[in-house]
VODREN-716479 format. One record per residue (C-alpha): residue number from 1; x, y, z. Coordinates in pm, 1 decimal. Layout:
<recs>
REC   bati          u          v          w
REC    NUM          X          Y          Z
...
</recs>
This chain:
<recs>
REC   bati          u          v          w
REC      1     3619.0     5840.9     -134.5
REC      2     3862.6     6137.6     -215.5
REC      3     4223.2     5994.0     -376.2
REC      4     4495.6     6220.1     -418.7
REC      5     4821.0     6135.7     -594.6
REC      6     5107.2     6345.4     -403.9
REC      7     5472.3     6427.8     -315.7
REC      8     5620.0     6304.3       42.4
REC      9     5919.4     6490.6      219.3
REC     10     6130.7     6205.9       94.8
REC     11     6076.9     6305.1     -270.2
REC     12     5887.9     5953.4     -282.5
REC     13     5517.9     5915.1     -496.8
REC     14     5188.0     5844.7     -281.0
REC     15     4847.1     5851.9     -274.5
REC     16     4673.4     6011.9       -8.9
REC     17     4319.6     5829.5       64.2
REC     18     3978.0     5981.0      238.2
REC     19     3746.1     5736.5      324.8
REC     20     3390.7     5812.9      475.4
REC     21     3119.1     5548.8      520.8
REC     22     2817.3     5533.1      778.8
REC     23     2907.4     5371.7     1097.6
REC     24     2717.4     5063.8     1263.1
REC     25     2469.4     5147.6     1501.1
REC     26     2662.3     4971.6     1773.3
REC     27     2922.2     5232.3     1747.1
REC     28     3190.5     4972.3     1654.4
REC     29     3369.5     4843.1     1298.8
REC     30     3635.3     4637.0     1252.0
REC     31     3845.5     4796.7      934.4
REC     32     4027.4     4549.3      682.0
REC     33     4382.8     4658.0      534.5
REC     34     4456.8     4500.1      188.9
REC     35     4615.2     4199.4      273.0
REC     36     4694.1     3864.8       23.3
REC     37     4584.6     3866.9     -281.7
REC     38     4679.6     3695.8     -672.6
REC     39     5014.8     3559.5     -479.0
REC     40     5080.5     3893.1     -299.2
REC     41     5144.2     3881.6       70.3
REC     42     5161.5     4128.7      351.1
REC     43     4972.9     4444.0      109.2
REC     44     4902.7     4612.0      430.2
REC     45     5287.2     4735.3      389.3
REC     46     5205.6     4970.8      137.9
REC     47     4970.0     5126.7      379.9
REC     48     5057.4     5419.8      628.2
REC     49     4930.1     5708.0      839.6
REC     50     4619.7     5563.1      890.3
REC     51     4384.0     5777.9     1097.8
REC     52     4073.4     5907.2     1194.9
REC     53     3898.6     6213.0     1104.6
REC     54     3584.7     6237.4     1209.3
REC     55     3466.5     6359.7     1577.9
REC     56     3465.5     6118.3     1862.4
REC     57     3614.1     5865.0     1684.8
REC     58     3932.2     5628.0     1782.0
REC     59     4152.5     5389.7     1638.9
REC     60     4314.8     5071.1     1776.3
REC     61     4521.0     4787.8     1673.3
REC     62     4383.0     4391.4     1690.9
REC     63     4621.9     4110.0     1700.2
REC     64     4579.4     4088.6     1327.6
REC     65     4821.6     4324.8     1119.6
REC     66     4566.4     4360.4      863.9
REC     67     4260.6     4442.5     1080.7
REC     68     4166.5     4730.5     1280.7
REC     69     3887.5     4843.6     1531.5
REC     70     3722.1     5167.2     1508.5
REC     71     3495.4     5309.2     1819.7
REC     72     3248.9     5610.1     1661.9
REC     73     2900.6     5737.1     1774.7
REC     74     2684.9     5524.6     1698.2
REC     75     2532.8     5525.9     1312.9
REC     76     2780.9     5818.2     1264.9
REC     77     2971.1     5910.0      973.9
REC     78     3313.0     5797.0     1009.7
REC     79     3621.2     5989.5      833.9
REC     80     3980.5     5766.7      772.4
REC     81     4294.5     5889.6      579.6
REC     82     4565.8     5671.0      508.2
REC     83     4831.7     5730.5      215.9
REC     84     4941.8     5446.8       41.7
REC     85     5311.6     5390.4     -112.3
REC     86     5494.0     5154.7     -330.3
REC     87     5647.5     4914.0     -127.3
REC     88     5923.1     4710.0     -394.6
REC     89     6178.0     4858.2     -572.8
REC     90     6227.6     4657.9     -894.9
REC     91     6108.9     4344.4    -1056.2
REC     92     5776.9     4498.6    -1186.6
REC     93     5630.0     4135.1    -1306.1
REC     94     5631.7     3953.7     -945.4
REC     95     5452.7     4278.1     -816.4
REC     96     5158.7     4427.8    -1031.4
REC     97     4952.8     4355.1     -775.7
REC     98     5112.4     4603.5     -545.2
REC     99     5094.9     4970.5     -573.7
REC    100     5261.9     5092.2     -854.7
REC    101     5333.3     5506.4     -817.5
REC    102     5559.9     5755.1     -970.6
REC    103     5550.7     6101.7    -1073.3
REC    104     5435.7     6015.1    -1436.7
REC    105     5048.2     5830.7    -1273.4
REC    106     4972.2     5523.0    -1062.2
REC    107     4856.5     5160.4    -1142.7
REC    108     4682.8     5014.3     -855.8
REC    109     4440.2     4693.5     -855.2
REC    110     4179.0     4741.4     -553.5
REC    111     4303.6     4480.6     -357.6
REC    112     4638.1     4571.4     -322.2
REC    113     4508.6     4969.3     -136.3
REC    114     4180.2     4979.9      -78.1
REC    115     4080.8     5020.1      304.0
REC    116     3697.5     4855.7      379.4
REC    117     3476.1     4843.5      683.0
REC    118     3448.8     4464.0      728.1
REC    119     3106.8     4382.5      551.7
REC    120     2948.7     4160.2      359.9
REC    121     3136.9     4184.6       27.9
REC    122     2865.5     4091.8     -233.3
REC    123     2618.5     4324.7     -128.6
REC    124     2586.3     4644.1     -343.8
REC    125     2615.1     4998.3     -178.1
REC    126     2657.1     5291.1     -375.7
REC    127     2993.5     5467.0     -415.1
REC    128     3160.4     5784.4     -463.1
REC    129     3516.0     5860.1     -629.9
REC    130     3714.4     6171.0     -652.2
REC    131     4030.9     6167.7     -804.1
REC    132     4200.9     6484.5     -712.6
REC    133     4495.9     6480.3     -991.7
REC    134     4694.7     6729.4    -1205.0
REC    135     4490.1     6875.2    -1480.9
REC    136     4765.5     6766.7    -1726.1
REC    137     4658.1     6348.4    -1588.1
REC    138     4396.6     6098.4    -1727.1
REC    139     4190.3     5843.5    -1502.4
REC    140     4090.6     5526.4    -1522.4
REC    141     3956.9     5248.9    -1376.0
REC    142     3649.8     4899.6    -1384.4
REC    143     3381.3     5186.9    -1301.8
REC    144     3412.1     5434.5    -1589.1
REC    145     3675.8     5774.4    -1640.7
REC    146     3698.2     6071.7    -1418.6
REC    147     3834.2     6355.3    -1457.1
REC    148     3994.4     6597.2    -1164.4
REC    149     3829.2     6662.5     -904.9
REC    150     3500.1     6553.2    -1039.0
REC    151     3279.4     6287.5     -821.0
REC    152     3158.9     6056.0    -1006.1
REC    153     2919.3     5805.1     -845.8
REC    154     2804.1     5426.2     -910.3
REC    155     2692.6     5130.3     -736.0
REC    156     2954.8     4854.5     -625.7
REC    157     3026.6     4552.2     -424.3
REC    158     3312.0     4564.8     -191.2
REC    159     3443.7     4254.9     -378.2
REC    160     3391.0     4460.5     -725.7
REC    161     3610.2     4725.3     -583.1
REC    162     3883.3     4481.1     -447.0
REC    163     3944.3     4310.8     -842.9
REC    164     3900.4     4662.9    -1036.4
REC    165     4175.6     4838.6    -1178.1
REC    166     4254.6     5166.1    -1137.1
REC    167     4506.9     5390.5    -1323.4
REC    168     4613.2     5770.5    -1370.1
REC    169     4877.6     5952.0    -1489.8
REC    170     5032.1     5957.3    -1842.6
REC    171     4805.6     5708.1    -1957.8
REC    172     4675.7     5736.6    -2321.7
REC    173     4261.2     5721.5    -2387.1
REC    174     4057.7     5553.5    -2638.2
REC    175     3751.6     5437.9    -2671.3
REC    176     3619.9     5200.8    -2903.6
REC    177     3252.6     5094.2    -3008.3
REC    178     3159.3     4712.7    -2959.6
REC    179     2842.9     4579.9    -3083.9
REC    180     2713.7     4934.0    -2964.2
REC    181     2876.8     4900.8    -2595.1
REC    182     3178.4     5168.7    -2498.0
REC    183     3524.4     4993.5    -2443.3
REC    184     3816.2     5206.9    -2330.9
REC    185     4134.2     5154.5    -2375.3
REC    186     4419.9     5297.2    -2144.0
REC    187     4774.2     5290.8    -2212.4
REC    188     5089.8     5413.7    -2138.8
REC    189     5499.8     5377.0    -2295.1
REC    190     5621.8     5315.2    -2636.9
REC    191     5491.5     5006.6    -2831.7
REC    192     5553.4     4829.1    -3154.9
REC    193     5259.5     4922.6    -3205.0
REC    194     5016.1     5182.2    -3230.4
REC    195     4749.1     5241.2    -2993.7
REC    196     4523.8     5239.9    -3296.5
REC    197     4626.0     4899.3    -3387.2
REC    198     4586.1     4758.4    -3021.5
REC    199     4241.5     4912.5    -3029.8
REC    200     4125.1     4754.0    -3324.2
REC    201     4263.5     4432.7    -3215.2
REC    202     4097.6     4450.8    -2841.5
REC    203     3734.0     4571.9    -3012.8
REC    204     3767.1     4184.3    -3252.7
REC    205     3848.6     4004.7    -2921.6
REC    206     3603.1     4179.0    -2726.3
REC    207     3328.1     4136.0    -3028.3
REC    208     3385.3     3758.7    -3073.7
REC    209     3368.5     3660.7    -2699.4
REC    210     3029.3     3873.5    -2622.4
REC    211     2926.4     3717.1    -2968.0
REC    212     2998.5     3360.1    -2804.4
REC    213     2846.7     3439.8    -2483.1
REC    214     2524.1     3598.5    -2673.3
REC    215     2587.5     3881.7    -2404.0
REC    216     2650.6     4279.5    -2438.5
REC    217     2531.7     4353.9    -2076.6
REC    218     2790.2     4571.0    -2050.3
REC    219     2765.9     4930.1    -1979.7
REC    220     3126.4     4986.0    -1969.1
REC    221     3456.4     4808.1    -2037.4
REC    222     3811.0     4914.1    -1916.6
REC    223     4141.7     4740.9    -2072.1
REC    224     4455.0     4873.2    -1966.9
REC    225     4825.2     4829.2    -2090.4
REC    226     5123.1     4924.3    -1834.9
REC    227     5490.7     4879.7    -1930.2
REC    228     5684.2     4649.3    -1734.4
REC    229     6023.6     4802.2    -1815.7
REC    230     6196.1     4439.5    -1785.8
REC    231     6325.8     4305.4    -2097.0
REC    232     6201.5     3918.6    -2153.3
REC    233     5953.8     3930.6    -1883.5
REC    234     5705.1     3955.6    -2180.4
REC    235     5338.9     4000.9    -2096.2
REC    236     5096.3     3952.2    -1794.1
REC    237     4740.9     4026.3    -1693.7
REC    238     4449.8     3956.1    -1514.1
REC    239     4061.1     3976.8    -1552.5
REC    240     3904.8     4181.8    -1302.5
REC    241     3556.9     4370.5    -1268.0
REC    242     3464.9     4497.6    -1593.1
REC    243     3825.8     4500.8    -1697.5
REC    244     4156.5     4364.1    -1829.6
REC    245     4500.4     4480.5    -1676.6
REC    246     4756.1     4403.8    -1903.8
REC    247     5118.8     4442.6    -1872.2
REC    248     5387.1     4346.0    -2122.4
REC    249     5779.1     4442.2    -2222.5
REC    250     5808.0     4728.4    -2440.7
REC    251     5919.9     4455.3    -2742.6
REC    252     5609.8     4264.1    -2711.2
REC    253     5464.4     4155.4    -3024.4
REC    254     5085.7     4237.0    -3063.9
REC    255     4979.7     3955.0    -3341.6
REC    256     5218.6     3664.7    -3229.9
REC    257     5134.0     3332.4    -3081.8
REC    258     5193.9     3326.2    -2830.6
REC    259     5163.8     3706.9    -2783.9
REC    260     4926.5     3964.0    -2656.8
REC    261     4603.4     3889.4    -2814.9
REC    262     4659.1     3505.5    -2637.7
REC    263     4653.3     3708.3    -2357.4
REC    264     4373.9     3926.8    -2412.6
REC    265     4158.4     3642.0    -2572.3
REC    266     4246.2     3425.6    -2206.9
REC    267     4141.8     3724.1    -1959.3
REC    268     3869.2     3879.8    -2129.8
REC    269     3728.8     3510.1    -2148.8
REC    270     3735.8     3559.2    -1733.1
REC    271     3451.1     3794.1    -1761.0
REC    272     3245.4     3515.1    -1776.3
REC    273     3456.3     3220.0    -1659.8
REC    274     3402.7     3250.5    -1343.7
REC    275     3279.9     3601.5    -1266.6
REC    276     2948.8     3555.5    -1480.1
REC    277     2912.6     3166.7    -1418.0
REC    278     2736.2     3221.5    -1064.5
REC    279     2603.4     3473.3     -815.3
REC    280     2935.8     3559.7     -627.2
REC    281     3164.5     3483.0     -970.2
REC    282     3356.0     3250.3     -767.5
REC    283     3483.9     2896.7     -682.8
REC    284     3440.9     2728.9     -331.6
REC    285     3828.9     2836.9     -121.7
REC    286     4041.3     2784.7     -215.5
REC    287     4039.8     2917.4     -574.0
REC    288     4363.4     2770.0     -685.0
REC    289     4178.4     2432.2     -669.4
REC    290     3975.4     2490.2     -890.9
REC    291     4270.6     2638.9    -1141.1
REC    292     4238.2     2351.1    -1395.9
REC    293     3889.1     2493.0    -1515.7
REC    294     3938.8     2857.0    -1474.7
REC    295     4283.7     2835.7    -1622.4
REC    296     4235.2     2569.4    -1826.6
REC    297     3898.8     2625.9    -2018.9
REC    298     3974.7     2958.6    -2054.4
REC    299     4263.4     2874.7    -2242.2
REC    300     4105.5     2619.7    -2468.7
REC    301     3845.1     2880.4    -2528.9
REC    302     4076.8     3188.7    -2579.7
REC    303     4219.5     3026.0    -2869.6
REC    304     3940.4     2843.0    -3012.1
REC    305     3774.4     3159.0    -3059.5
REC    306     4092.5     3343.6    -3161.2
REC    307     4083.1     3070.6    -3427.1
REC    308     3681.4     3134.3    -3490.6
REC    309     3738.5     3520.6    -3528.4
REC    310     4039.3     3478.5    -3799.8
REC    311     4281.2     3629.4    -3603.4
REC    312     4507.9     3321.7    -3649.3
REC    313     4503.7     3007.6    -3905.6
REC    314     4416.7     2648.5    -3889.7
REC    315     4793.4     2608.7    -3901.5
REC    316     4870.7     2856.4    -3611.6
REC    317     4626.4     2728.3    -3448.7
REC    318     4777.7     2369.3    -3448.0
REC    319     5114.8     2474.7    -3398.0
REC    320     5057.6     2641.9    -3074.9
REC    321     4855.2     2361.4    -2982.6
REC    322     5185.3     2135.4    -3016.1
REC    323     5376.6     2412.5    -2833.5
REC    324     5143.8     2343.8    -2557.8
REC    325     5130.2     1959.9    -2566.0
REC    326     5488.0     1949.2    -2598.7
REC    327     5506.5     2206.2    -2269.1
REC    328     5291.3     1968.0    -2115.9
REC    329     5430.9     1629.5    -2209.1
REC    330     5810.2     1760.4    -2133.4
REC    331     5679.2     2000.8    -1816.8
REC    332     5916.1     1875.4    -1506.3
REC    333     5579.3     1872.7    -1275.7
REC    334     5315.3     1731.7    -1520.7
REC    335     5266.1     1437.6    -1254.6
REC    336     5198.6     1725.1     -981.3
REC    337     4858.6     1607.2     -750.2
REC    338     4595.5     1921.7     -744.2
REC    339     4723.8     1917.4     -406.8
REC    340     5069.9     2028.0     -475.7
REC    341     4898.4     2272.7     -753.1
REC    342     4704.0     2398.8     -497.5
REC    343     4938.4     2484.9     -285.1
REC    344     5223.0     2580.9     -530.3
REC    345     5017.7     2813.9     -804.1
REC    346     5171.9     3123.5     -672.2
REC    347     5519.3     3003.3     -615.6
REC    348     5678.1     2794.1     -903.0
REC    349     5650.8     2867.9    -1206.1
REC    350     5645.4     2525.9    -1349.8
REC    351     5303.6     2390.7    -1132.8
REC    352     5154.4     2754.5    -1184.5
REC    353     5140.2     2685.6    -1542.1
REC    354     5027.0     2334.1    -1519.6
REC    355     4683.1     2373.1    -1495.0
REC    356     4638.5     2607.2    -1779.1
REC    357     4772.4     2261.3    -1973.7
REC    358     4620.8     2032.1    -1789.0
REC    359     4289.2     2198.2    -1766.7
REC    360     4286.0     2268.5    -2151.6
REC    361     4358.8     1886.6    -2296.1
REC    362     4049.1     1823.6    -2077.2
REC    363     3857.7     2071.7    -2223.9
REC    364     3954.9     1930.9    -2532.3
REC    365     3922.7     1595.0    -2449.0
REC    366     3534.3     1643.1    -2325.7
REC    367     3433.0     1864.6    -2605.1
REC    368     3554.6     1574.5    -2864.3
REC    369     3362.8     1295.4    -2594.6
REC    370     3023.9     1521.1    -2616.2
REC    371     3071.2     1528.5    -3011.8
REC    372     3097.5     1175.7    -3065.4
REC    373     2820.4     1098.4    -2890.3
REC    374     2573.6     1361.2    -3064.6
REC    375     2689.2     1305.4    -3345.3
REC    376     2825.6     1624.3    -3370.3
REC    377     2539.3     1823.0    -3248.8
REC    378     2649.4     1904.5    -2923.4
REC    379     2956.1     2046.0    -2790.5
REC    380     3171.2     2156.8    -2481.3
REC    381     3013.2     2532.1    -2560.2
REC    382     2659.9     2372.4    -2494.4
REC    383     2802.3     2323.3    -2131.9
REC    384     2901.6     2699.5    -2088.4
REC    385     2580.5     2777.3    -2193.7
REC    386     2422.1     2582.0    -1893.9
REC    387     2653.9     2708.7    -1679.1
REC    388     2570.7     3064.7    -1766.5
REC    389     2181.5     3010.9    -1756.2
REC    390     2228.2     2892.6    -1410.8
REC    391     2436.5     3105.0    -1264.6
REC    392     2161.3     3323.6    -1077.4
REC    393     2053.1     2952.6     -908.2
REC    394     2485.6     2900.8     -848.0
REC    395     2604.0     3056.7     -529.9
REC    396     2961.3     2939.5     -629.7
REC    397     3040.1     2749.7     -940.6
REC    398     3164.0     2358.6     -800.0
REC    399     3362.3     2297.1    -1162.9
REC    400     3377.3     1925.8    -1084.8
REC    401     3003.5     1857.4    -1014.6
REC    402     2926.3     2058.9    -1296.4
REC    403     3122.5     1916.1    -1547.2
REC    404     3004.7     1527.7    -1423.5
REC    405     2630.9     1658.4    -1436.6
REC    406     2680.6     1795.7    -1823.5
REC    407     2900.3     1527.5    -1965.0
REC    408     2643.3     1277.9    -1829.2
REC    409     2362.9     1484.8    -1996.3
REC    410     2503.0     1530.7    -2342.0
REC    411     2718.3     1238.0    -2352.1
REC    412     2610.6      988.2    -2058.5
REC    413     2935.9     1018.9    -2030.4
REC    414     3073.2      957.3    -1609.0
REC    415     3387.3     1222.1    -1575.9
REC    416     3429.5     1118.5    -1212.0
REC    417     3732.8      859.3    -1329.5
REC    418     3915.5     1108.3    -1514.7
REC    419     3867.0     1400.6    -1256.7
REC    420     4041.2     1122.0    -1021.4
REC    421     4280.8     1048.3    -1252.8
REC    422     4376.1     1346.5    -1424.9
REC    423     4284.2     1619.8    -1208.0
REC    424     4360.9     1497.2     -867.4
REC    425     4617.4     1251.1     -933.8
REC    426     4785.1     1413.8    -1220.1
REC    427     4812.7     1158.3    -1431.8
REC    428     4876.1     1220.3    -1833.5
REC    429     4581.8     1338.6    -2020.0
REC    430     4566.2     1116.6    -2331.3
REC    431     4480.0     1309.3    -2690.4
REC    432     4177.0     1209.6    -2874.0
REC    433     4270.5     1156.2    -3280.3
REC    434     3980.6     1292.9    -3418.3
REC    435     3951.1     1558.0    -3109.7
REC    436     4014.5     1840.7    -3358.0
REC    437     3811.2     1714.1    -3603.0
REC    438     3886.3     1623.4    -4017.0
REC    439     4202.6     1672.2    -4150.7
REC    440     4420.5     1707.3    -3859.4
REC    441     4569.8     1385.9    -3734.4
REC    442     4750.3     1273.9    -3465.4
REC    443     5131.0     1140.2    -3425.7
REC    444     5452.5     1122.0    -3262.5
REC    445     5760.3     1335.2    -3300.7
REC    446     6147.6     1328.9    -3117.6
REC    447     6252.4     1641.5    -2911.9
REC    448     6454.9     1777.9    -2664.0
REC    449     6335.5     1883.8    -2362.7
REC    450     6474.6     2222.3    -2205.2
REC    451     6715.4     2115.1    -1930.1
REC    452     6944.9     2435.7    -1861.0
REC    453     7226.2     2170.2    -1648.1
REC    454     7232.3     2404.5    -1355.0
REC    455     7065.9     2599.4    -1100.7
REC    456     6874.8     2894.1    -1320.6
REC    457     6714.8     3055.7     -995.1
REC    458     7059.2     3114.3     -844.0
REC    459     7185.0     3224.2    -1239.3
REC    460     6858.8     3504.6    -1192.0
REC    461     6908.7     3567.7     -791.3
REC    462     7228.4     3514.1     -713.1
REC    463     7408.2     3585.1     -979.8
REC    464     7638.8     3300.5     -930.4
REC    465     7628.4     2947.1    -1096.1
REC    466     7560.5     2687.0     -949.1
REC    467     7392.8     2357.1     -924.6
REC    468     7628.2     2252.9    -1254.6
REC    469     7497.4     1858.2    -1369.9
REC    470     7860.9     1676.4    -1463.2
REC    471     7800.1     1602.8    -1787.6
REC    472     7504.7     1834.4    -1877.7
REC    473     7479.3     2082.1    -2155.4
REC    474     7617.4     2395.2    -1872.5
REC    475     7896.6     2141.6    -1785.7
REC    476     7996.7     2101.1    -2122.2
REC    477     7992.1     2429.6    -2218.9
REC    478     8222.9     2508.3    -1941.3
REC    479     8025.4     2634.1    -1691.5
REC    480     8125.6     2514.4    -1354.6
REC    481     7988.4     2561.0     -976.4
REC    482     8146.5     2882.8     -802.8
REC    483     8178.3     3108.8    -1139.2
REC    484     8061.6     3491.8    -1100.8
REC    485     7936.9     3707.8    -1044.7
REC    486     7691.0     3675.7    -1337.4
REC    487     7656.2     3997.2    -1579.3
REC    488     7340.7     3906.4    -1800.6
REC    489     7165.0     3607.3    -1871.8
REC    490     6911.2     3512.0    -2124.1
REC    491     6690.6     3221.8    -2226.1
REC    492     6364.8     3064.1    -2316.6
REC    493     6191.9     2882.1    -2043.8
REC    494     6038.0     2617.6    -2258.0
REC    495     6259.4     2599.8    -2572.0
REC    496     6544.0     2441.4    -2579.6
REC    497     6607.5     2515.3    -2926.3
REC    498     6706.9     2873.1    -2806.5
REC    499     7079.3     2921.3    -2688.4
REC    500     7135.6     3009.7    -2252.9
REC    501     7355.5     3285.3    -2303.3
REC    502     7595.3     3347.8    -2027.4
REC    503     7712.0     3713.4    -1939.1
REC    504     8036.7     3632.6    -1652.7
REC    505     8301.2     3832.8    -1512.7
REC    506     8651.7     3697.6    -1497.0
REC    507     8937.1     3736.9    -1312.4
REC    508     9123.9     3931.1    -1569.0
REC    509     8865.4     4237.7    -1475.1
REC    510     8693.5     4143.2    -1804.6
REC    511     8380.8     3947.5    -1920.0
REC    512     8324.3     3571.1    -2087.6
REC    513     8016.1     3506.1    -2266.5
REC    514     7890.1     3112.0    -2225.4
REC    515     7615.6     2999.4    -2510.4
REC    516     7507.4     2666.3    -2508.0
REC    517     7196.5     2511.7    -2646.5
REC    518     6994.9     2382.8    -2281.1
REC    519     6928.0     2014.9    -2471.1
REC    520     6834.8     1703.1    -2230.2
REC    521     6781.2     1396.6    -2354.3
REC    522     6505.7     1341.4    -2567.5
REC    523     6134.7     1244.9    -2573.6
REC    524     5868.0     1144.6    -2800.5
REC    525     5595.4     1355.1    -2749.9
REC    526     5261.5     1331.1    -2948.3
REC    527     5144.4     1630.1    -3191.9
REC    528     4899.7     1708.2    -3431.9
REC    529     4930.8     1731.1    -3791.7
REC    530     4730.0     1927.5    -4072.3
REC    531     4649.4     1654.2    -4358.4
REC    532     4674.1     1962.8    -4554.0
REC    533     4698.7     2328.6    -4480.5
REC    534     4465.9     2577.2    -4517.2
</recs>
């Protein structure tokens, strides 16, 4: 595969793409344009000029938009080119997923470009790369560093290829040494922080989770960080093949919780949970199903061991636990069925993020069952470790079965009732007392859920208001249905201790700023508490 970052005649970045692969010997493929993927839709749009190069050879469409049929000699060498473009404008957070190219590099994930003869995607085939890019560029991506115009070749599954990273451009290289393993680091914009200091923070995360997992089969290790360029959007990744894409504001703050080492911790944890869990490093379709234990457990692990490496407190550690319970207990959705998860992860916000909640208090919940009934022996790790011995015996990890068979061996424990209830149903998990163990207790405590009083997505869209509740804290601010356009708006999604500020133009050709604290009425919530602080 040649890739070459270039110039159209409408002064717009692209990357031109040669693909060659041995034909069938029937003399017929079926090609598969990117497609959906992580909430994306319709990827094929980034894709153009696609056409043969090889002799004898033809094209054709199918009555899918993402699929193609290709006519060769038979067990030929078939030659494509396509060029792929960046198909969105702005709003960087809602589309890393899709191509991202300028004149400064590219940051592509593989199934947002990538081209592939339809075949099976878990079997390994070896692969060749060129990256054909100015001198003055770096490269990288899941399968190592290139430099131009060098080939560099591996072995790869087409689903390996499909969640990899791959960046070039202005990016900035490190590499860092990890229980004697290469990580490299690649990023790009102005920080708060060094790149020195995000190194030594990604080589602590990466040390204590292959110290959990007993396992530095790694040969390489690629973490990238991209600007988003949207102020508030804060940070956003995903775990992919060998790899973390990361992607944050420019104000981001590397040591907060939450912050980027939560998000770190939480994808790097993906490299096992589910990729290294069974053969494929999958759940049964759909995935989203499935979200409340590869969310979920990955959260309650990503901070547990954040917690286990020192990189926060006892007392952070219980504090953002609160933040959490209380985003749970007050979330608008927490009654949402695994149903309406299922079907709604990619779309709203609110049931998106319910599984990572849900799916952690379980995790918790479990780990303190298996506890009690060892006597403290045993633990929810002792599970993982199962898992991960029996992944080569897993086709597809079945979280559900799994879970019932472990909790029944360590604690004779039958999860089936709470999987009913909790998962499925989405009823409230309860909270264990002693689920975090001596000193920390548990109690109540009074707050105030966020409730902005009006329509936010038509605030953020529209720029309009609308939606005003009579009575509500946007109502009695003075905020009323029909005011706009909207200037600027800013607010914390979850805190309602943090003033909606209101940016609107008036009719005197001038601007009226609105701040109001977003206050409904309140709640008792449970919470932890230290006995004493450490």
């Amino acid at each position: 595969m040649i890739l070459r970052p270039f110039t159209d005649t409408q002064g717009r970045s692209a990357l031109e793409v040669e693909l060659s692969f041995k034909g069938s010997d029937t003399g017929h493929e079926t090609l598969v344009l990117p497609s959906s993927w992580g909430g994306q839709e319709k990827l094929y749009r980034g894709v153009s000029d696609l056409q043969a190069l090889s002799p004898n050879t033809t094209l054709s469409g199918t009555s899918l938009p993402d699929r193609k049929s290709i006519e060769c000699n038979p067990g030929a060498v078939v030659r494509l080119r396509y060029t792929v473009q960046q198909d969105w404008e702005k709003d960087f957070s809602k589309n890393i997923f899709r191509p991202s190219l300028s004149e400064n590099g590219f940051t592509l994930i593989g199934a947002g470009f990538l081209v592939t003869p339809e075949w099976d995607p878990e079997m390994r085939r070896p692969v060749t790369f060129r990256w054909e890019i100015p001198r003055n560029w770096t490269q990288a991506d899941s399968f190592g560093t290139g430099r131009p115009s060098k080939t560099r070749a591996f072995t790869a599954t087409l689903s390996q290829l499909q969640t990899a990273v791959y960046v070039g451009g202005d990016y900035r290289i490190r590499v860092v040494s990890v229980r004697e393993r290469p990580v490299t680091l690649a990023l790009r914009g102005k920080w708060r922080f060094t790149d020195a200091q995000f190194s030594d923070l990604a080589r602590r995360i990466v040390s204590a989770e292959r110290r959990f997992w007993k396992d530095d089969s790694f040969p390489a290790f690629l973490i990238t960080l991209t600007p988003t360029q949207e102020p508030g959007k804060n940070y956003l990744g995903t775990g992919l093949t060998n790899s973390i894409a990361a992607y944050a504001d420019k104000d981001v703050e590397l040591m907060a919780i939450p912050g980027l080492k939560q998000l770190l911790a939480h994808e790097l944890f993906h490299t096992w949970n589910p990729l290294r869990l069974s053969q494929e490093g999958q759940f049964p379709e759909p995935q989203e199903r499935h979200s409340w234990f590869g969310e979920g457990f990955t959260e309650y692990y990503a901070h547990r061991l954040l917690l286990q490496s020192g990189l926060v407190t006892r007392n952070e550690y219980v504090a953002a636990l609160n933040d959490r319970i209380r985003d749970y207990c007050l979330s608008p959705v927490r009654g949402a069925s695994n149903r309406r998860v299922e079907a709604e992860f990619f779309t709203s916000d609110a049931v998106g993020r319910l599984p990572y909640l849900r799916g952690e208090l379980l995790a918790l919940r479990w780990n303190a069952v298996i506890r009690n009934s060892t006597g403290g022996r045993r633990s929810l790790d002792d599970v993982l470790y199962d898992l991960r011995r029996n992944a080569a015996r897993t086709p597809r990890l079945r979280p559900e079965s799994a879970m019932k068979t472990a909790l029944l061996k360590y604690a004779k424990y039958d999860i089936s009732r709470d999987i009913e209830r909790y998962v499925r149903q989405g009823e409230t998990v309860p909270l264990s007392a002693d689920a975090l163990g001596t000193g920390i207790t548990l109690t109540t405590k009074t707050v105030a859920p966020f409730d902005p009083g009006l329509d936010l997505q038509a605030l953020q869209e529209e720029q309009r208001v609308e939606g005003v509740l009579t009575g509500g804290s946007a109502y009695q601010a003075g905020l009323r249905d029909g005011q706009g356009p909207v200037r600027s708006l800013s607010f914390s999604s979850s805190d309602s201790s943090v003033p909606v500020v209101v940016v609107i133009a008036n009719g005197n050709g001038g601007l009226s700023t609105v701040r109001y604290l977003p206050k409904g009425s309140p709640r008792t919530i449970p919470q932890y508490v230290l006995r004493f602080s450490r």
